[in-house]
N, C-alpha and C positions, 0 to 999 in steps of 0.2 A: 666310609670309615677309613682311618689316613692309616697301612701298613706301615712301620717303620720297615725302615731297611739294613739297622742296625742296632743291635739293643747289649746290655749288659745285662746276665742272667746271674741268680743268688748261686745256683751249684755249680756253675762254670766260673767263676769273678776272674779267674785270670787271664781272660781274652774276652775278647769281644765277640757276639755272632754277627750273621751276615746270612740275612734272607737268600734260600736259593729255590730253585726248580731244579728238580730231577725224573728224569724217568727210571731210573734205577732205584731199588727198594733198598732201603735203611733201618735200622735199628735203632730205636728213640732211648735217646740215657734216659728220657724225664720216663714215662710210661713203661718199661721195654717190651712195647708192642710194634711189629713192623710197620714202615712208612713209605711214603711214596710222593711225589710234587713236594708242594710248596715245605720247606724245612729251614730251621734254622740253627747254621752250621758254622764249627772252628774251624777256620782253615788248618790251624795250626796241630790241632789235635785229632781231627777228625771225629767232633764232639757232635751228634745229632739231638735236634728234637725237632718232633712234628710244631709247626705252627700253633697247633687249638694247645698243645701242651704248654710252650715257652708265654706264650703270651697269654694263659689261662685268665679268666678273673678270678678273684680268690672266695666268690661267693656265685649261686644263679640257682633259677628254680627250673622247673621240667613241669610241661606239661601233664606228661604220664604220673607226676606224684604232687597231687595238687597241698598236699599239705606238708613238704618238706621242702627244707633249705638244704640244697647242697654247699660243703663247703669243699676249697682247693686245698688237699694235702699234700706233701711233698712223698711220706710213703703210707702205706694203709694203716690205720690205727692200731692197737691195741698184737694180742700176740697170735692172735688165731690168723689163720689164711682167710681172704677175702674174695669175693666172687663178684663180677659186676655182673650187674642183675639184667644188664642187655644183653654182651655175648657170651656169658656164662665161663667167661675165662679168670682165671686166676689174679687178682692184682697185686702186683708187683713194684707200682712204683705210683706216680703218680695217680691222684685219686679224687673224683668226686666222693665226699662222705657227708649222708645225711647223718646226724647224731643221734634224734630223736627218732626216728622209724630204722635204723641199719642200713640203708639203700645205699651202695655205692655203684658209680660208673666210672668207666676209665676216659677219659677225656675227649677221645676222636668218639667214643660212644654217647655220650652226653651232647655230643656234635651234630651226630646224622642227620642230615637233613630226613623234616618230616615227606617231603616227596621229592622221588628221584624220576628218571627219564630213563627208561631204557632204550632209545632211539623209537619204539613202537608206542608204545601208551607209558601214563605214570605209574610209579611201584609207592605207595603209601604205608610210609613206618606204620607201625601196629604194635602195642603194650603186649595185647597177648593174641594169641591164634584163632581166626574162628573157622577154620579147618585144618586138616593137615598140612603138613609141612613138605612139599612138591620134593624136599631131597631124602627127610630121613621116613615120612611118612608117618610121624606121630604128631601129638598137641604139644610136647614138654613147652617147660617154662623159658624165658627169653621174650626178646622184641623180634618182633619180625617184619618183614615189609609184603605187602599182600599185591596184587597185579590189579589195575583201573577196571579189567572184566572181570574180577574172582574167581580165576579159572587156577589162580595157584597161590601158594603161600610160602618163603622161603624164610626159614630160621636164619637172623643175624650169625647164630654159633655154628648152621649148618655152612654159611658161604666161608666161615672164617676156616673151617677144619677141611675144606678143600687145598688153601695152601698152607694152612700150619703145619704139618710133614712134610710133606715135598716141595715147598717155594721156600719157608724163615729157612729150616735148617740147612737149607743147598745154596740160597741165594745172598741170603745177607751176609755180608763181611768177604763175598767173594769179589775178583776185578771183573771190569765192564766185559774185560775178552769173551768170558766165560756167560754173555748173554745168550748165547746161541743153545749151546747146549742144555741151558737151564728151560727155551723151549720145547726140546724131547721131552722133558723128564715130569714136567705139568700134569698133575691128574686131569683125564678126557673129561669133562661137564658132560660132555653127551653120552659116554658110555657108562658114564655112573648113571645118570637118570633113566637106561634105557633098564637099567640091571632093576632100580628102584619101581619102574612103571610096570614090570610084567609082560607079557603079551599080548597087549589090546590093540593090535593092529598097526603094523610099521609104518602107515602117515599117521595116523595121532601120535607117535613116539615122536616120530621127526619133528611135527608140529611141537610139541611140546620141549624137546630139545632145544630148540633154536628159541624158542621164547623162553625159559629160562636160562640160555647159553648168555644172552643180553641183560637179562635181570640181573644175572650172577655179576658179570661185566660190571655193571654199574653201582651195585652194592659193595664190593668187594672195592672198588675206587675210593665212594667216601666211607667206607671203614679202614683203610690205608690212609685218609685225613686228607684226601684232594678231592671230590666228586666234579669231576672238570669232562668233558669229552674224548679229551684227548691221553686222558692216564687210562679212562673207562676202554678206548680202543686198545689201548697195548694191554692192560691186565684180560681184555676181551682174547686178542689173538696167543695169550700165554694159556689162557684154560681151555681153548678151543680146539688146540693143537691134537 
């Protein structure tokens, strides 16, 4: 499929964008959900969107909802607040909306690849839970992506609220200088799971650490709107820290 490498968008019309890669994390005008790699950006303005946002199609259907048509909204319908029903966040801007059923998803969510690679086995999206959730330890509602051995299952909304406090509000809109620092500041993956697991024995915690320290890594990429190897490693070495 041909990327363009330059496009005119309806809510930016007075400039032009310009495909870029970044490893620095951005804030999507279209979605405002954070971003990361491939984006398409004003130079002039400093105007972001993730790629699945800018170049949305304005219709597509999902797997997960075999009897409804998503359609591309610019903001969410009607006056009530809306929830995508993958990571259970707020939507704000850009929007898949089915009409007839309610289901909405925000755009990089509507995205996810159905199987990821955490450098060790695949992690396969999943509609709903059929165990708990390896971070918060319940079944709540969401997508989730479960491990190739069913040894764990992580909630889309649990990997998102690892940096939605401490990575959007610290990192985006700051300069590049300020990378370093923003690695102290990353919730541990390993110290929260270790708090979450109990005391079943310090190599199974480690074991199980490390195998979702990688999961997290790679989920957390293509919900950022890249699942590439190379965003999975630096969002990897930012939670691990």
């Amino acid at each position: 499929m041909k990327i363009d490498k330059e496009i005119s968008h309806p809510i930016h019309p007075q400039h032009k964008l310009k495909l870029e890669y970044s490893e620095i994390p951005f804030n999507c005008e279209g979605c405002k959900e954070a971003g990361i790699g491939f984006q398409y950006k004003c130079l002039q303005c400093e105007f972001h969107l993730h790629k699945a946002c800018a170049v949305a199609p304005p219709s597509f259907c999902h797997s997960f909802y075999n009897r409804c048509e998503f359609q591309f909204l610019y903001a969410p319908p009607g006056p009530a607040m809306r929830i995508c029903d993958a990571c259970r966040d707020d939507v704000l801007g850009f929007v898949y909306h089915c009409k007839a059923c309610g289901f909405d998803l925000h755009p990089c969510c509507a995205n996810l690849p159905h199987v990821l690679n955490d450098g060790e086995q695949n992690l396969y999206l999943c509609h709903k839970l059929s165990s708990s959730c390896h971070r918060c330890g319940g079944k709540g509602p969401g997508w989730s992506y479960r491990s190739q051995c069913k040894a764990y299952n992580l909630h889309v909304s649990c990997v998102k609220e690892l940096l939605a406090e401490s990575w959007q509000a610290i990192y985006l809109n700051v300069d590049k200088n300020k990378v370093r620092e923003m690695q102290t500041r990353i919730p541990s993956i390993n110290g929260t799971l270790q708090n979450t697991r109990g005391e079943r024995g310090a190599r199974k915690v480690t074991k199980y650490c490390q195998i979702a320290g990688g999961a997290v890594s790679a989920i957390v990429s293509a919900i950022l709107g890249d699942p590439t190897p190379i965003i999975a490693a630096v969002v990897g070495a930012f939670i691990s820290k």
